[in-house]
C-alpha positions as CSV (number, residue, x, y, z in Angstrom):
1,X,107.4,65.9,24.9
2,X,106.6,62.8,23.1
3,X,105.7,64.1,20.1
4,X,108.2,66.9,20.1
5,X,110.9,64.0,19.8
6,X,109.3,62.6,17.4
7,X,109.5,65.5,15.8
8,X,113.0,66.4,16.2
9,X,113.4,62.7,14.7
10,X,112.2,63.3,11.6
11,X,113.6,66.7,11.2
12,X,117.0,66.3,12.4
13,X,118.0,63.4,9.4
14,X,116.0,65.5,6.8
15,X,117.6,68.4,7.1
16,X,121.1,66.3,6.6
17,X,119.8,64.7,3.9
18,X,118.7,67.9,2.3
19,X,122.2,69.3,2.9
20,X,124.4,66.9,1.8
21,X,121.9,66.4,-1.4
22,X,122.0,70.0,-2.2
23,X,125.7,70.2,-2.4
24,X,126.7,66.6,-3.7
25,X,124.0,67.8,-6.7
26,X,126.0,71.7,-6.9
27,X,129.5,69.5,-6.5
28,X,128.6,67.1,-9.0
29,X,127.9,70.0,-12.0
30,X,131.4,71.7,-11.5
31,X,134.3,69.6,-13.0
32,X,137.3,70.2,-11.1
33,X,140.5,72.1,-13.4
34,X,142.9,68.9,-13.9
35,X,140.3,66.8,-15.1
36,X,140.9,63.9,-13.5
37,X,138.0,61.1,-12.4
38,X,137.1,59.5,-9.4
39,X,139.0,56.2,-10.3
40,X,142.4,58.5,-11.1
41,X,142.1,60.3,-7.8
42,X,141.3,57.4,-5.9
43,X,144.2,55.3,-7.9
44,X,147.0,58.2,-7.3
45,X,146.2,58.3,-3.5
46,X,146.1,54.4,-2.9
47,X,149.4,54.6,-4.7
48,X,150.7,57.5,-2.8
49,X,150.2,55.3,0.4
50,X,151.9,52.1,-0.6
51,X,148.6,50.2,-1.1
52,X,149.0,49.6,-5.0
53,X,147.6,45.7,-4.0
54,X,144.1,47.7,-3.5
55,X,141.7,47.6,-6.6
56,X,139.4,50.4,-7.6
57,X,136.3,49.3,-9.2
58,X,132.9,50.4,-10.2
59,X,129.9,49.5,-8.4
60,X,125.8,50.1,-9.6
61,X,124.2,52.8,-7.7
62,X,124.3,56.0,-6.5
63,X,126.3,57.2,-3.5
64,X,127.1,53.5,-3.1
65,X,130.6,54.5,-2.7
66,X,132.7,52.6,0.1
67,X,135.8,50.4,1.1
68,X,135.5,46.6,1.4
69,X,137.9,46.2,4.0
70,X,137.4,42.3,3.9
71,X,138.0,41.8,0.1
72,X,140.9,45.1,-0.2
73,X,138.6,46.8,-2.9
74,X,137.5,50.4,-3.0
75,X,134.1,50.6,-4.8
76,X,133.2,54.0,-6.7
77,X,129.8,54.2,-8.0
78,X,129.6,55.1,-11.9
79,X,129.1,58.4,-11.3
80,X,132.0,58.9,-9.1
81,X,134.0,56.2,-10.7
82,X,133.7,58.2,-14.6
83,X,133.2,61.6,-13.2
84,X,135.6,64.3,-12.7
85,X,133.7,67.0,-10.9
86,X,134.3,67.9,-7.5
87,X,131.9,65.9,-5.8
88,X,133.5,62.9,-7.3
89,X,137.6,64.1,-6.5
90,X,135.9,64.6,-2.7
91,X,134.2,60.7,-2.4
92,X,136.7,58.9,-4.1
93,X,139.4,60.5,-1.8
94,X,136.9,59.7,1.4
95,X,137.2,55.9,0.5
96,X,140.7,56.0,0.0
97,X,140.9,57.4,3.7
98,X,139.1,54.6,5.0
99,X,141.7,52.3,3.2
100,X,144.5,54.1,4.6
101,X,142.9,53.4,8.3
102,X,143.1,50.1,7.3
103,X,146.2,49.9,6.8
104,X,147.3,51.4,10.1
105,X,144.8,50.2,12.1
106,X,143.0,52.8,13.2
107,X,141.4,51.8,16.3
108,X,137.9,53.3,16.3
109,X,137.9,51.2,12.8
110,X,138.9,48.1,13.9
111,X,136.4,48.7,17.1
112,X,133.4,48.7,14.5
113,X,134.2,45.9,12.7
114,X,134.7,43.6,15.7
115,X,131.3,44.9,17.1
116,X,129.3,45.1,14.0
117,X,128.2,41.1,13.8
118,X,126.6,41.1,17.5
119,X,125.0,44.7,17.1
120,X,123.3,43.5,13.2
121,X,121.8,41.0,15.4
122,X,121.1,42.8,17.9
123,X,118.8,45.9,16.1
124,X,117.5,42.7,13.9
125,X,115.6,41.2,17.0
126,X,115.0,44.3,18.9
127,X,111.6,45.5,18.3
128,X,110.4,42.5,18.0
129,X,111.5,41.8,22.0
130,X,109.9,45.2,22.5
131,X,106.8,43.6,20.8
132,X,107.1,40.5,22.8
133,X,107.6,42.7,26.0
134,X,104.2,44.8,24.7
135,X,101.9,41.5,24.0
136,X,103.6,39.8,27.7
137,X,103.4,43.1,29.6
138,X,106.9,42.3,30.4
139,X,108.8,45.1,31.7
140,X,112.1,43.2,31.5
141,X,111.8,42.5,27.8
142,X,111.0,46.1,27.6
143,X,114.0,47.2,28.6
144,X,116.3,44.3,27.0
145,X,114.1,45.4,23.5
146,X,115.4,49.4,24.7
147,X,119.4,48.2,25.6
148,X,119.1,46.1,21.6
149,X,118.1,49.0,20.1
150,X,120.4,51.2,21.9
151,X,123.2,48.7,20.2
152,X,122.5,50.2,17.1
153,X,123.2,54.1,18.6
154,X,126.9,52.6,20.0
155,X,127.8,51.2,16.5
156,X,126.6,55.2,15.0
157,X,129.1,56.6,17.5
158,X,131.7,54.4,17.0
159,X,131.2,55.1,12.4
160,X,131.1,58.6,13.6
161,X,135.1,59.3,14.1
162,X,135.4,56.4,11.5
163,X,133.9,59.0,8.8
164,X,135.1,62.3,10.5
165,X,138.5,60.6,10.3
166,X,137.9,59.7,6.5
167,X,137.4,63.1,5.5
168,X,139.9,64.4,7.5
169,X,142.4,62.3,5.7
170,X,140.4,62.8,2.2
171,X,140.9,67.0,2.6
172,X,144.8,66.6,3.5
173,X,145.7,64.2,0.7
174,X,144.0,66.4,-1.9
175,X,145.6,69.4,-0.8
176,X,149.3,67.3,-0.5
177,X,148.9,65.7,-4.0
178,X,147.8,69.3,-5.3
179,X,144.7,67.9,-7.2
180,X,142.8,71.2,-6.8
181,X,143.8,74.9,-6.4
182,X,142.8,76.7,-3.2
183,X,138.9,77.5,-4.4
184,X,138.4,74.0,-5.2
185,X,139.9,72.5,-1.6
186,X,137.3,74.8,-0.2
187,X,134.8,73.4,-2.3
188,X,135.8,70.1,-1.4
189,X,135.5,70.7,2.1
190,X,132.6,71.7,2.2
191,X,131.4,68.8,-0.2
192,X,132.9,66.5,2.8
193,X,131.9,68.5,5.6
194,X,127.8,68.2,4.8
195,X,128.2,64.8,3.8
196,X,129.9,64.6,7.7
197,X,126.7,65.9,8.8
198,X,124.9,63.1,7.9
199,X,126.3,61.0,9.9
200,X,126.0,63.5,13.3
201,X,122.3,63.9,12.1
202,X,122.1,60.0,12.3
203,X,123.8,59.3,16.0
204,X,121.2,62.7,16.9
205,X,118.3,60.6,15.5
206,X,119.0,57.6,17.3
207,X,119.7,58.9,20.6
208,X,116.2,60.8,20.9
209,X,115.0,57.6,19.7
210,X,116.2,55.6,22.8
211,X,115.1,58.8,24.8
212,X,111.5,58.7,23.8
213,X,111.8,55.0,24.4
214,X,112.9,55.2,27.5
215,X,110.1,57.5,28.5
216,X,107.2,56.3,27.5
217,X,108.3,52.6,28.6
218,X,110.1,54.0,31.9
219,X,106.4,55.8,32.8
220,X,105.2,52.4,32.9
221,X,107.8,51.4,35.5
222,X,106.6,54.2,37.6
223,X,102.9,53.0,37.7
């Protein structure tokens, strides 16, 4: 059973990863008609939704793409930022979703970022209590190291709506703004939808994590 989690571990975020690789790198190759770049799309949208006071700026990287709620800024890596494929009209509008929650508060959002200082701490010291549980054959520091790294598995589900939501938004403003004809919104979707997957793949990953945690420590309750 033990290994067979493992397993499923490993497995579970690859796949993902494979998926959203294979179409961000079909996406990418296929300009969309109106050729228009990331920083256009991302520009009209924020503009669209009274939040002309947001800045659009270029960031190093790739797939480094994401909204600094903190500083008002939506960061495009070059690739998205110059490009004007589909893959890049599909990101740039994901970030401008998350600016929108922002800006209207969307709860699960606001949940995450009031959480996210205490659960970085959290998953910071959390295998090392399971260590110091380990070396101390302390079955209460076990289980405090298990509850930590569970912390990390609430923040995943709480993100997960928070990107669902993102792309949600993303798919209906394209369509509204008429950025791509009805081939293209399907391409679009689909570009958003395995990049969705991801972050399912993740909260999958983490949970069987905590259950093979749970199991080999719990045995050791039993005994």
């Amino acid at each position: 059973m033990d290994l067979l989690l493992f397993l499923l571990m490993l497995t579970i975020p690859a796949i993902a990863q494979i998926l959203v690789s294979s179409s961000y790198g079909k996406y990418k190759s296929i300009d969309n008609e109106k050729g228009i770049a990331g920083f256009e799309v991302a520009r009209k949208i924020l503009d669209e939704n009274d939040l002309k006071e947001i800045y659009v700026v270029e960031t190093k990287g790739s797939l480094t793409d994401h909204y600094d709620p903190k500083r008002k800024v939506v960061r495009l890596s070059t690739e998205i930022y110059h490009g004007k494929s589909i893959a890049a009209l599909a990101v740039a509008a994901h970030e401008c979703g998350h600016a929108i929650q922002d800006k209207q508060g969307y709860l699960y959002m606001r949940f995450r970022s009031i959480i996210f200082p205490v659960v970085n701490f959290a998953t910071s010291i959390s295998y090392f209590i399971l260590f110091l549980g380990l070396i101390s054959e302390s079955l209460n520091l076990i289980w405090l190291g298990i509850i930590l790294v569970g912390s990390g598995l609430l923040f995943q589900i709480v993100t997960l709506p928070v990107e669902l939501d993102a792309s949600k938004r993303a798919k209906k403003l394209i369509n509204e703004l008429e950025m791509v004809n009805n081939s293209e919104q399907d391409s679009v979707n689909k570009m958003l939808n395995a990049a969705a997957s991801t972050y399912v793949a993740g909260v999958l990953s983490s949970a069987l994590e905590i259950l093979r945690l749970v199991l080999i420590y719990g045995s050791r309750n039993d005994d």
